[in-house]
C-alpha positions in Angstrom: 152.0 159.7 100.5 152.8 159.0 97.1 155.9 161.1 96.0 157.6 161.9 92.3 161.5 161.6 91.8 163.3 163.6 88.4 166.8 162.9 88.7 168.6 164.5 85.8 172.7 164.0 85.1 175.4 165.4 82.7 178.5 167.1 82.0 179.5 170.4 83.1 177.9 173.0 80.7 174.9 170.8 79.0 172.4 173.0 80.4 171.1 170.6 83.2 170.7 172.8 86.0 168.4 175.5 83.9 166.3 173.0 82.9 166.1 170.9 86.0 165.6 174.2 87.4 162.4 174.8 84.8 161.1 171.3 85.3 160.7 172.0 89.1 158.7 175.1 88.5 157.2 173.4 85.5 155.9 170.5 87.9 155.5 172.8 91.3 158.3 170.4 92.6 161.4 171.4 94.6 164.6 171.6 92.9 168.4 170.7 94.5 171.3 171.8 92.5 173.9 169.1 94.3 177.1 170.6 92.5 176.2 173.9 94.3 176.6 171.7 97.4 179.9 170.5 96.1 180.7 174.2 95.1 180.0 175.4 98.3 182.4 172.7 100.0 185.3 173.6 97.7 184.6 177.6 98.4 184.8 176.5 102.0 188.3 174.8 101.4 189.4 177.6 99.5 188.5 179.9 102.2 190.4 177.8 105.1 193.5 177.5 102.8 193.7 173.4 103.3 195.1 171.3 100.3 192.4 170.3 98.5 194.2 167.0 97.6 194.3 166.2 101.7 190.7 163.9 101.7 191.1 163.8 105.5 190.9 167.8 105.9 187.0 167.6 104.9 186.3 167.2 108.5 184.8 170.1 108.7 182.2 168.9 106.5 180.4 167.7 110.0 179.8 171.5 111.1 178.7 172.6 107.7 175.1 173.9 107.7 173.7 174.0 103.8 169.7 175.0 103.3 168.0 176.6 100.2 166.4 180.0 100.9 163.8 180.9 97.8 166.6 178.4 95.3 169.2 180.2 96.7 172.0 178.3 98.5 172.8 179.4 101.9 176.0 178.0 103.2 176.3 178.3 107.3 173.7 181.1 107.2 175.4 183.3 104.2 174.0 183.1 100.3 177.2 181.6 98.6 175.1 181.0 95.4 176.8 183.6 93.5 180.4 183.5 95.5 180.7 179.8 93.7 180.4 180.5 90.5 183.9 181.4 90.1 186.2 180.3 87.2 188.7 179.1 90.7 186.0 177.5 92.7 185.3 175.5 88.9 188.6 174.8 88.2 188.5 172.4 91.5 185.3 171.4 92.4 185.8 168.3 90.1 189.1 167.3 93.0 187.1 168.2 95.9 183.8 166.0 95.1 186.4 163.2 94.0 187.1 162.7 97.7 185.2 159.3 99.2 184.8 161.3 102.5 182.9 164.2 100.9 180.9 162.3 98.5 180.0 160.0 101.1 178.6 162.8 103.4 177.2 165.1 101.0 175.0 162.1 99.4 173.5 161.1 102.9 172.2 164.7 103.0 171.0 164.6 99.2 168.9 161.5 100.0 167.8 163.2 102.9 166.3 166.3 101.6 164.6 164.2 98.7 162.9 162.4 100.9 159.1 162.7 101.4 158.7 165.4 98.8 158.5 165.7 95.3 161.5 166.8 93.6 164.1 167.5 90.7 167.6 166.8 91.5 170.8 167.3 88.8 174.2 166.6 89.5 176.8 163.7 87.8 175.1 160.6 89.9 171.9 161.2 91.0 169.9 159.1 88.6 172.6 155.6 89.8 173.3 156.4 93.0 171.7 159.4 95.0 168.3 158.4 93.9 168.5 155.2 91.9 165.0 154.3 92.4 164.0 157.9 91.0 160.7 157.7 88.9 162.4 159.7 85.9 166.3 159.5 84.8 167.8 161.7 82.8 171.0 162.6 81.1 171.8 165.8 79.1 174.8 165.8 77.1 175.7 168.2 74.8 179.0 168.8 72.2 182.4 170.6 74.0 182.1 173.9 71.6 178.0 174.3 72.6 179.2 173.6 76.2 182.2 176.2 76.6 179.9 178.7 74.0 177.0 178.6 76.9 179.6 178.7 79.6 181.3 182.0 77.3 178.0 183.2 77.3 177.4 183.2 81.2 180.7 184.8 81.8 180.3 187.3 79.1 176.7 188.3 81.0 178.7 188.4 84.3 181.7 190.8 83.2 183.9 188.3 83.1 186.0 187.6 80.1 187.5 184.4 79.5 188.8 182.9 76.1 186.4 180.7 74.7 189.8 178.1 73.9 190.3 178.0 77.6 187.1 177.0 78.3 186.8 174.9 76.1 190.3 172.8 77.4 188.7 173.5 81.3 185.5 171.7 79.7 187.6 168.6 78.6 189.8 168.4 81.5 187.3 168.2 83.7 184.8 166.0 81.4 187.8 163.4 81.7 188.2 163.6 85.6 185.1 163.2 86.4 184.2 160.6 83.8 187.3 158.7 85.1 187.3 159.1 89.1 187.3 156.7 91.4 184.5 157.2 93.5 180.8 157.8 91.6 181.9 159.1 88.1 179.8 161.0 85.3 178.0 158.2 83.6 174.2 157.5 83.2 172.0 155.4 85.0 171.4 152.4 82.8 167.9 153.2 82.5 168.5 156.8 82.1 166.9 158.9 79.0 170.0 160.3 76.8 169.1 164.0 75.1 171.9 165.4 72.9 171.0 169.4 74.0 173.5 170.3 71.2 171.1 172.0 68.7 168.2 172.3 71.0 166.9 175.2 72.6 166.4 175.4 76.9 162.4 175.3 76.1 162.9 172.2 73.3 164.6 170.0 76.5 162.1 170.9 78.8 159.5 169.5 76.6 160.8 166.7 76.0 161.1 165.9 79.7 157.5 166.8 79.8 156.2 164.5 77.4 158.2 161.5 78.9 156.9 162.5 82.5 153.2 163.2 81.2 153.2 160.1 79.1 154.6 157.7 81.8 151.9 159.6 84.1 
């Protein structure tokens, strides 16, 4: 059986996992948020209290149990999908999925649930290397100051209250380590579709990727 790939890439804060999150629905297709699944490993870390700079501790990554229950993630039977979303757990996510050893596993089990099934995946590689022969590539990008506003935003909805100049140096910090890491770094996939969400609305994006998709159809 014939099956439908959308792998969509970019930054922390460009709005990919909304709208890769609306395409799925859009398309009745299932949707995997991998940087929960590197979220969920660094809360894990966190929670053991190993050095998050010590690659070999990620052993544990073996008796790790993820699944999705109704686009939640569940992390060894528990819903971690709001527990990750801490300004902590972002501020070293971008170490954690640096690590050969943990990008290594957590891809094997990316290409294994997109197998067979048609489906929308975002993350910083998917499009070159988790699903480089995906049918649809693309990569939202968007300006630092719309990225830390949206992020501002999201905290501002959740109670929290961080300074929008922090975010804003957390944004570019991490932009730089991932861009410049060793091991499968934020980049696009050569044939990847660039969209600048800077000055576009959530609903704008996702019809764009709608046209591309029905057109290529």
């Amino acid at each position: 059986m014939k099956t439908t790939q959308i792998a969509i890439d970019g930054p922390a804060g460009a709005g990919k996992s909304t709208i890769a999150r609306l395409v799925a629905d859009l398309f009745d297709f299932t949707y995997i948020d991998t940087g929960a699944m590197y979220r969920a490993i660094t809360l894990k870390a966190m929670r053991m209290n190993i050095e998050l700079v010590d690659e070999e501790a990620f052993g544990f990554l073996d008796d790790t149990e993820f699944s999705y229950v109704e686009g939640r993630l569940h992390m060894d039977g528990a819903d971690v999908s709001r527990d990750i979303r801490t300004r902590e757990v972002s501020n070293n996510v971008s170490l954690v999925s640096s690590h050969r050893l943990v990008r290594k596993k957590l891809v094997e089990r990316q290409k294994c649930i997109a197998k067979d099934q048609d489906i929308v995946m975002d993350g910083r590689d998917i499009g070159y290397n988790v699903l480089p022969a995906a049918d649809y590539k693309f990569f939202l990008t968007a300006n630092v100051k719309t990225r830390a506003l949206r992020r501002f935003r999201e905290n501002e909805e959740q109670g929290l209250h961080i300074p929008l100049e922090d975010l804003e140096s957390e944004i570019i910090a991490r932009d730089d380590f991932d861009t410049n890491r060793i091991h499968s770094p934020l980049k696009p996939a050569n044939d990847a579709v660039i969209i600048d969400t800077s000055n576009m609305r959530i609903e704008d994006v996702v019809k764009t990727i709608e046209s591309i998709v029905k057109e290529v159809d």
